[in-house]
N, C-alpha and C positions, 0 to 999 in steps of 0.2 A: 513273922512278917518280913524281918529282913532278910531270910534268904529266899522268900518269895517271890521280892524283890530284886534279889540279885538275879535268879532265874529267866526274871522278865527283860531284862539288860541284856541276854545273850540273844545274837541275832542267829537265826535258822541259816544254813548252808546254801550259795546257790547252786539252783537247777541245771543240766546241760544246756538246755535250749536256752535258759535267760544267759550264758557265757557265749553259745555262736550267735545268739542275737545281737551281743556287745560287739563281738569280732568282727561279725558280717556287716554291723552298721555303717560301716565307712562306705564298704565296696556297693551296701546296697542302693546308697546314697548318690553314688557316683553313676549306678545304672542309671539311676531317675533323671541324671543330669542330662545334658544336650551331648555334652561329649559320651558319655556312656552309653547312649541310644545308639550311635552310629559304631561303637567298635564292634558288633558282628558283623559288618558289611566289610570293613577295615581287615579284619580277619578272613573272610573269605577271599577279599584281595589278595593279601597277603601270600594265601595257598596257591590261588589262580595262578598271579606270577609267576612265585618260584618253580610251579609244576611247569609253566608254560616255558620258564628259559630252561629248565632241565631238556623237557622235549626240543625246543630250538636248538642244542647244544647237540643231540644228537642223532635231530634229521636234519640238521640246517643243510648241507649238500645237497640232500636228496633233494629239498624243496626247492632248491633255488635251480636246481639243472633241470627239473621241472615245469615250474616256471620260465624256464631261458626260450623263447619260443623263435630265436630269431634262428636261421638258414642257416646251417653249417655241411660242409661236403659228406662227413660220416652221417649228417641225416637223411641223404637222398641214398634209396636205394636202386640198381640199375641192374642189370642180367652182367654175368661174367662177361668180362671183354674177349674177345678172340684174339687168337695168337697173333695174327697179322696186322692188329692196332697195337703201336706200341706209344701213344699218347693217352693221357690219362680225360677220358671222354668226360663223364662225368663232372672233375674240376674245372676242365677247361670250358665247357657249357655252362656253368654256373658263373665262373669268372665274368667270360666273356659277354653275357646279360646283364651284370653287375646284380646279381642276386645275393650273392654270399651276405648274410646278416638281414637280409629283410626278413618282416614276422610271416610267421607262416599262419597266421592268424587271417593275414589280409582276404578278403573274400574271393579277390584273382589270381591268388598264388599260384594253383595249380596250371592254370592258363599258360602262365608268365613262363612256368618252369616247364612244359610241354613245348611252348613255342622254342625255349633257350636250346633244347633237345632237337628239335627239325632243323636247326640251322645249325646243327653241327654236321659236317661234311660226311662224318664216320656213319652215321644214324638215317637209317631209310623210312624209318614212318617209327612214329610214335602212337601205341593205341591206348594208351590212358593213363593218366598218374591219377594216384588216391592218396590222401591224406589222411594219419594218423596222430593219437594221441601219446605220447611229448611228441610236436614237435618232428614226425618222422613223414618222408614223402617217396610213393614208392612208384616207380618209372617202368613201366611195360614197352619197350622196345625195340627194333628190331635193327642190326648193324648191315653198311653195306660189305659186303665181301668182293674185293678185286678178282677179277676174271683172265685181263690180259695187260701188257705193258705197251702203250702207245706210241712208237716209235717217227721221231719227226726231226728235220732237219733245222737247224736254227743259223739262218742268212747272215745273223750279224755276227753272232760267235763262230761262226763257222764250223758247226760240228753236230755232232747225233746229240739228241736229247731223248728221255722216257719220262713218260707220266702212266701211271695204275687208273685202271675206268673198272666202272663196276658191269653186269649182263646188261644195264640197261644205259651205259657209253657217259654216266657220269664220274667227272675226274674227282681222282682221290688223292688226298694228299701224298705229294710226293717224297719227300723229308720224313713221314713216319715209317715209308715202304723201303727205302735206297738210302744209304750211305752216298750222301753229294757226292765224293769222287765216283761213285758208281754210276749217278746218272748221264756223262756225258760218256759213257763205254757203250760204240755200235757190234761191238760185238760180244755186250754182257748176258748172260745166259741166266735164267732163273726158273723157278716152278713152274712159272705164268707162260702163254702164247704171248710171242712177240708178236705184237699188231704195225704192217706198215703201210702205209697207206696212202700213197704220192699227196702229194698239199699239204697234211693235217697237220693240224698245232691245234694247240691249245687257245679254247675260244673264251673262255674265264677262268677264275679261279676253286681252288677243290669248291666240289656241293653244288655247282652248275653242271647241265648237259650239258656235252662235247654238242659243238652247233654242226658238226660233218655227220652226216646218217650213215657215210661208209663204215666210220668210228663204229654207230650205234652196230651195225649188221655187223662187224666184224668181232664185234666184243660178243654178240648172241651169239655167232659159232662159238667162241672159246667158251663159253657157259655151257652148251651144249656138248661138248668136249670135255669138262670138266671131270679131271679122274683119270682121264686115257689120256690126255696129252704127253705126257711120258713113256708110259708102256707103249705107245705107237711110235716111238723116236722123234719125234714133230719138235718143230724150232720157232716157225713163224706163221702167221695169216697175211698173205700179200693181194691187195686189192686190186684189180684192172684198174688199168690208167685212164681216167675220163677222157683223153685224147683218140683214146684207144676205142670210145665209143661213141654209138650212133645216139641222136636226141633222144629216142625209146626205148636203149637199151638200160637193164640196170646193172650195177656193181657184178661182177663175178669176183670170187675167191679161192685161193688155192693155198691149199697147205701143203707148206714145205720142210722137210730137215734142216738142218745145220748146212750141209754141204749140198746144197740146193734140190735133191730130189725131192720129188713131191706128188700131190695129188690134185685133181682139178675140186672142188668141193660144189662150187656151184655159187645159186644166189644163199643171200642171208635167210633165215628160220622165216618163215611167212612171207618169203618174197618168190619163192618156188615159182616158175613159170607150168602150164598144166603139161601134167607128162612127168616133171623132176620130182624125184622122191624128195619126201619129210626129212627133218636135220635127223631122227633117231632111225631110219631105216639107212642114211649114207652113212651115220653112226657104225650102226651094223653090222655093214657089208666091211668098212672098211677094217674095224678088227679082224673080221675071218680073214680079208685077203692078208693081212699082216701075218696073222697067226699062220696060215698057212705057205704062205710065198716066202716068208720074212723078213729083215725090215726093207725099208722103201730103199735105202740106199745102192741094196743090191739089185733091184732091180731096173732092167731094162726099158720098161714099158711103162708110160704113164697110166694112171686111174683116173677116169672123170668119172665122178660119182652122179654126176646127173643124167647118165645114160642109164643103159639095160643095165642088169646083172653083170652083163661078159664082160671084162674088163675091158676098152678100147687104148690101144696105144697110139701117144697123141707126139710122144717124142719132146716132150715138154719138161726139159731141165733148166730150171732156172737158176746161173751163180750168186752167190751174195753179194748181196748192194755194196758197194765200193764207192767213196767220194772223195 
């Protein structure tokens, strides 16, 4: 009996499960709690965060110059400048609108920034800006190119002055074309036809038409001439003196050398009286006679190209304007 007894006194070993049921009771206890409910949400926070400042950590640049929507000069895009503009188009028409920093968000952007572009002296038509994403605005348009150098007398200063016009006699900046000491030299020599014109000045500032229509007609020869002004020896375009004429007559023009020979040309491009050839047929003619006679200086006998073919000698040497 008594070690029957004893027997019944030993307690049986426990099971695994009744040991994590002990261990796990605290923690299970603590799911069921208020605070326990919410640490899965707590933990996915947790993950969210730290993935999300890893990510900010290394696109933060990217995103923020993406987001940056406001007008910067390297976001406008514009055609290559040409050799003969040597101001910076672009910044200066963005400045001079006070555009630099506004959003390109704003719904008249394009507008603002196409207008800022027509009123730059340099720029002859602008056919569309479009806008892109970051941030970017791109400018289709077309530059003026000077033709001839406007040569005009100034009363107060007493001396020659030039100003550059484009084919169609609008003035172009003078300051990006001529070194200042260069513009008051009457006897400076450059690529361009020197254009003179008894009266003419300057009737506004660059980006306005010249208000003298002898200007306009005489800036259309030198565009038309364009290329062969040199290979012909040619110096200048000299207008008849309105004094010189009757109330119905219009402007004639004569191109001359350096050392005053020259050709009679006639009227300006569309102002042909019937009978005078086209500016490209007195074009024409006057290269062969070059190429064949050659150049004007040695010759004898004036050209008026608004006659026949045959050359007419008209004995019309003109010396250079002296004041």
């Amino acid at each position: 009996m008594a070690k029957s007894r004893k027997q019944d006194s030993t307690k049986p070993p426990a099971s695994a499960g009744t040991l994590a049921q002990k261990w796990l009771a605290p923690y299970l206890e603590w799911i069921n709690s208020p605070t326990g409910r919410l640490a899965p949400f707590i933990a996915v926070i947790v993950l969210v965060g730290g993935g999300t400042y890893s990510l900010w950590n290394h696109y933060a640049a990217e995103i923020a110059r993406t987001w940056d929507d406001h007008l910067k000069v390297e976001n406008v895009v514009i055609p290559p400048q040409p050799t003969w503009i040597h101001s910076d188009v672009r910044a200066q028409s963005l400045r001079d609108a006070s555009l630099l920093g506004a959003s390109i968000r704003e719904p008249d952007i394009t507008v603002r920034v196409a207008r800022a572009f027509e009123l730059n002296s340099w720029v002859a038509k602008v056919r569309r800006v479009s806008k892109y994403h970051p941030a970017r605005l791109v400018v289709e348009l077309e530059y003026r190119r000077p033709v001839a150098m406007v040569a005009y007398w100034n009363d107060q200063k007493d001396k020659w002055y030039v100003f550059p016009v484009d084919s169609n006699g609008v003035i172009l900046p003078t300051e990006d074309f001529l070194d200042p000491a260069d513009q008051a030299r009457h006897d400076l020599v450059t690529p361009l036809p020197r254009l003179e014109i008894p009266g003419a000045y300057p009737t506004g500032p660059p980006g306005t038409l010249c208000g003298d229509t002898r200007v306009v007609g005489g800036a259309q020869i030198a565009a038309a001439l364009f290329g062969q002004w040199q290979k012909l020896g040619l110096y200048r375009i000299v207008a008849s003196d309105p004094k010189d004429l009757t109330g119905w007559e219009e402007t004639v023009y004569r191109l001359e050398t350096q050392k005053g020979a020259g050709v009679t040309w006639g009227r300006a491009p569309g102002s042909e009286i019937p009978g005078e050839p086209k500016s490209a047929k007195k074009l024409e003619r006057l290269a062969r006679y070059v190429q064949q006679m050659g150049p004007l200086d040695l010759q004898q006998d004036a050209l008026d190209l608004r006659s026949a073919p045959t050359p007419t000698p008209l004995g019309l040497v003109r010396p250079p304007i002296n004041r």
